[in-house]
N, C-alpha and C positions, 0 to 999 in steps of 0.2 A: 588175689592178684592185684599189683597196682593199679590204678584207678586214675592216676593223678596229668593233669593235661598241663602246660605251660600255660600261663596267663595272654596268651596270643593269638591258642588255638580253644580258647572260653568263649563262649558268647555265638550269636548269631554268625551266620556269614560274610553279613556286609563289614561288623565289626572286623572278619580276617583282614578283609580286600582293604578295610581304612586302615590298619594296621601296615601292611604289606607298601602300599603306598608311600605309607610317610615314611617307612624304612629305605625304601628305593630312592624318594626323595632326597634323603640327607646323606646318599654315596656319592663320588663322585663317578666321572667316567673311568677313572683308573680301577677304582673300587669293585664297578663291574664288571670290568672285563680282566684287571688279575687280581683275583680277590687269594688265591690261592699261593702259602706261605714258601714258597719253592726259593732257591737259590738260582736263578734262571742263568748266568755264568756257567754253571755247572752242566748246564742246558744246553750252552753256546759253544763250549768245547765240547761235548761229544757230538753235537751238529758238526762238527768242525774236524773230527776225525770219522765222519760218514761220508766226507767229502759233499756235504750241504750246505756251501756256506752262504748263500742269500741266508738261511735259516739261524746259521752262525752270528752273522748280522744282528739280523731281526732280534736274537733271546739276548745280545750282549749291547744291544739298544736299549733294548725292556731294563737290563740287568743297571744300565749307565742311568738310564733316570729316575730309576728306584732310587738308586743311592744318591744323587742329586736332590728328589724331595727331600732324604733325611737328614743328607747336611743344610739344607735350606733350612729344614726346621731349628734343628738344634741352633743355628746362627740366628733365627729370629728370638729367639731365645733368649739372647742379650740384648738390652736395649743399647748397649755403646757399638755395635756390629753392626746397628739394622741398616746405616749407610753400607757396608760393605758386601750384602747380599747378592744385589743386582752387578755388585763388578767382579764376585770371589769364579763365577761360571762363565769366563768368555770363552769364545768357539777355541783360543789355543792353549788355555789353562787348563779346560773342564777334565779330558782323558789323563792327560799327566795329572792330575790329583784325582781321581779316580782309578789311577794304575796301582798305586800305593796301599789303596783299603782291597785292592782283590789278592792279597797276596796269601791268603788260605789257599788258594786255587795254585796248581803249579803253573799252567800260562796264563801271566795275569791277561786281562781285558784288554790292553795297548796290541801286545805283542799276538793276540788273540783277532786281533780286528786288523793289522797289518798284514796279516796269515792270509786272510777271508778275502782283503780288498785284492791283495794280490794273486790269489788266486782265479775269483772272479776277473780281475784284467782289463779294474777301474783304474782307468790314468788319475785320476785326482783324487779318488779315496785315500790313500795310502798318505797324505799330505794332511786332510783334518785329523789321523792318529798322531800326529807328530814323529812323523817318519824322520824328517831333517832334524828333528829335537834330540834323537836318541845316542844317546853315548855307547850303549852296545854295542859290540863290534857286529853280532849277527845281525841285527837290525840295521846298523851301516848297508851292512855287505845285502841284503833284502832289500835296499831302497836303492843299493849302483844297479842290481839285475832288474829291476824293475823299469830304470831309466835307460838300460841300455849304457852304462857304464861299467863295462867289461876290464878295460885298464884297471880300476880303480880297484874293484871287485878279486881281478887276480893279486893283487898288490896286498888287498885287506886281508885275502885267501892266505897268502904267502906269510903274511906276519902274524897271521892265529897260528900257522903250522907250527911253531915251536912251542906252542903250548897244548894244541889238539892235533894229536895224530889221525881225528876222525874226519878232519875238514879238508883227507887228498882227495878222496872222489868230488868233492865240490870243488876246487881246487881244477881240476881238470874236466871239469864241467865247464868251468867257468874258462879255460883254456879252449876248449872246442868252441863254445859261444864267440868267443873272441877274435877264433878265427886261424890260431895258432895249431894249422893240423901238422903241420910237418915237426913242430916242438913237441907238440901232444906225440905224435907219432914214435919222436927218437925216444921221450921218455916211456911210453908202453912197450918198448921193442925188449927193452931189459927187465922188464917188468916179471916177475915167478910167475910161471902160468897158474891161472888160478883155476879153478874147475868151476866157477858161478860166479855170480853176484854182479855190481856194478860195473867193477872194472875190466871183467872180462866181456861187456855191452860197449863199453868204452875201446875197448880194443879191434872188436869188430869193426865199430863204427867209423872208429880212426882208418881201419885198412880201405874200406867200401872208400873214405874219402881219397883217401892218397893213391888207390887203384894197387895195394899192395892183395894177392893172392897167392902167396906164398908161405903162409901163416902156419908156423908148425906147434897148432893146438891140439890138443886131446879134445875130442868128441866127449860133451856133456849128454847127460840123459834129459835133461830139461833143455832144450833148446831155445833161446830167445829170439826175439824177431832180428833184430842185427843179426844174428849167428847165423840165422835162416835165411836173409836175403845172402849174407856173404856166398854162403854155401851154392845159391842160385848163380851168382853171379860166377863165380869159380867153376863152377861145371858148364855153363853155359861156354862162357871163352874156351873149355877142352872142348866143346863141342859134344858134350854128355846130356842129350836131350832130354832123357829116360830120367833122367834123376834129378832136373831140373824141377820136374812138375810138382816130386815130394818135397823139395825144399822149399817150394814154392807154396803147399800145402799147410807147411808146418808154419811158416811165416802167415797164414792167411787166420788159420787156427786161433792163432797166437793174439791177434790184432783184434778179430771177433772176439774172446774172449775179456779182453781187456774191454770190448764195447759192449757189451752186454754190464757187466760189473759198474759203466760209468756214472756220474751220476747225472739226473734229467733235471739239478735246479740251475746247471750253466752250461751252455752250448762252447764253452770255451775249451771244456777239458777235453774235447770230442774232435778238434781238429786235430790237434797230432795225429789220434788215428785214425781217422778219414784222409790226413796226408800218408802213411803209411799202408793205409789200404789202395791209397792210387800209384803209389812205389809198386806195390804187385802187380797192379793190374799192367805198368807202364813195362817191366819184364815181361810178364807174360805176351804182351802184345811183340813186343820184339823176339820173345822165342818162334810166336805161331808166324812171325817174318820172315825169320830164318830159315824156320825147316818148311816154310810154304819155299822157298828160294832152291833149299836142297833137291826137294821132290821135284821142283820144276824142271832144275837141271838134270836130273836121272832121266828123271821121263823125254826131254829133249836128247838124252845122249842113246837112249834106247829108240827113239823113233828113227835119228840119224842109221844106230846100228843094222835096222828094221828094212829100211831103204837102200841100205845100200847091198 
């Protein structure tokens, strides 16, 4: 059997501990805490498709100033550069020349970190990535929605369309945000009925706002929450009480679900469906209105009948 120990672990124990020491001594703090050879990018996007994105942040932070030491080094490297060290990393050049070397990764780091701030729902993160710097059209169209330039954003939407036919559901996203429901409206009205997906959430959505209940869909086996509030709201005005409460159900189902799934690193993603779960409750209170009003009046027409 070998026998053979490293020159480290030779000797007394005190010899270990003066060992171990001057090793400690001559890391830095980077040293110790990510000593380990990872790709932390690689780390930050699938943070970032777990819907974590403080965390997304965090490893594509780690990821920016890794690579920031090593061009630091290589440039000190030259003695005709060493002026140009401390000017080559300012706060609006560093990401765009750090967008450039992440391109093994398919989102690079920029458009990785505009993702995260945006979604997180920092007004001024999105603005150190070099949001306004970007010539992308998607990253355009990411920094109108973020500002609340809706105009712009349908505009941007309209002139990808003849190159991506995948940018109509955004496209009328971004028509509904704007405010254009009656447009939204005429264009889903001709719209091929479709049995799922966006645009059939989209269509729902559009009627619930325009107060159109006359919608002649085919019944999905998956029901989505629009589909489900419409359905509430359509039986309600017939005065179909009984079937109010399953639509009502299925919309509730729907919204729990989706909050159970959310994620707990940002309280932002969780208002939508807290606003959607007080859309229920705000039907439901006007159901137990109504038919508290109906019972009242039966029972008042039956006491009248009663007495006389």
């Amino acid at each position: 059997m070998w026998n053979f120990k490293p020159p480290f672990f030779r000797g007394t124990n005190q010899s270990r501990i003066t060992w171990s020491a001057t090793v400690r001594s001559s890391l830095t703090v980077w040293d110790n805490n990510y000593w380990l050879d990872i790709n932390y990018l690689h780390i930050a996007k699938a943070a970032l498709s777990c819907s974590a994105h403080f965390s997304a942040v965090f490893y594509a932070e780690i990821w920016c100033n890794y690579q920031r030491i090593k061009q630091e080094e290589a440039l000190k490297k030259s003695s005709s550069l060493s002026e140009v060290v401390s000017q080559s990393f300012t706060q609006d050049s560093q990401v765009d020349s750090l967008s450039s070397v992440s391109g093994e990764v398919t989102l690079n780091v920029q458009d990785l970190l505009l993702e995260a701030y945006r979604q997180i729902g920092d007004p001024d993160g999105v603005y150190g990535c070099g949001a306004g710097r970007l010539p992308d059209p998607v990253s355009r169209i990411r920094m109108y929605e973020h500002e609340g330039q809706w105009e712009k954003a349908v505009i941007t939407y309209d002139i990808g369309l003849q190159q991506h036919s995948q940018q109509e559901v955004d496209l009328l996203k971004a028509l509904d945000s704007f405010g254009s429901k009656n447009l939204l409206d005429s264009y889903l009205e001709n719209y091929p009925n479709p049995k799922s997906g966006a645009i059939r959430n989209l269509i729902f959505k559009s009627a619930i706002k325009v107060g159109k209940w006359d919608l002649n869909m085919d019944e999905s086996s998956e029901c989505s929450f629009d589909e489900a509030v419409h359905r509430s709201l359509c039986t309600l005005k017939h005065s179909q009480f009984s079937i109010v409460s399953t639509a009502l159900d299925m919309a509730r189902k729907n919204a729990l679900d989706r909050l159970r799934d959310a994620s707990m690193e940002s309280c932002r993603c969780l208002y939508p469906i807290l606003s959607d779960l007080q859309c229920i409750y705000q039907i439901d209170q006007a159901v137990r209105a109504i038919t508290g009003f109906v019972l009242t009046e039966k029972e008042n027409g039956l006491s009248y009948l009663y007495h006389q």
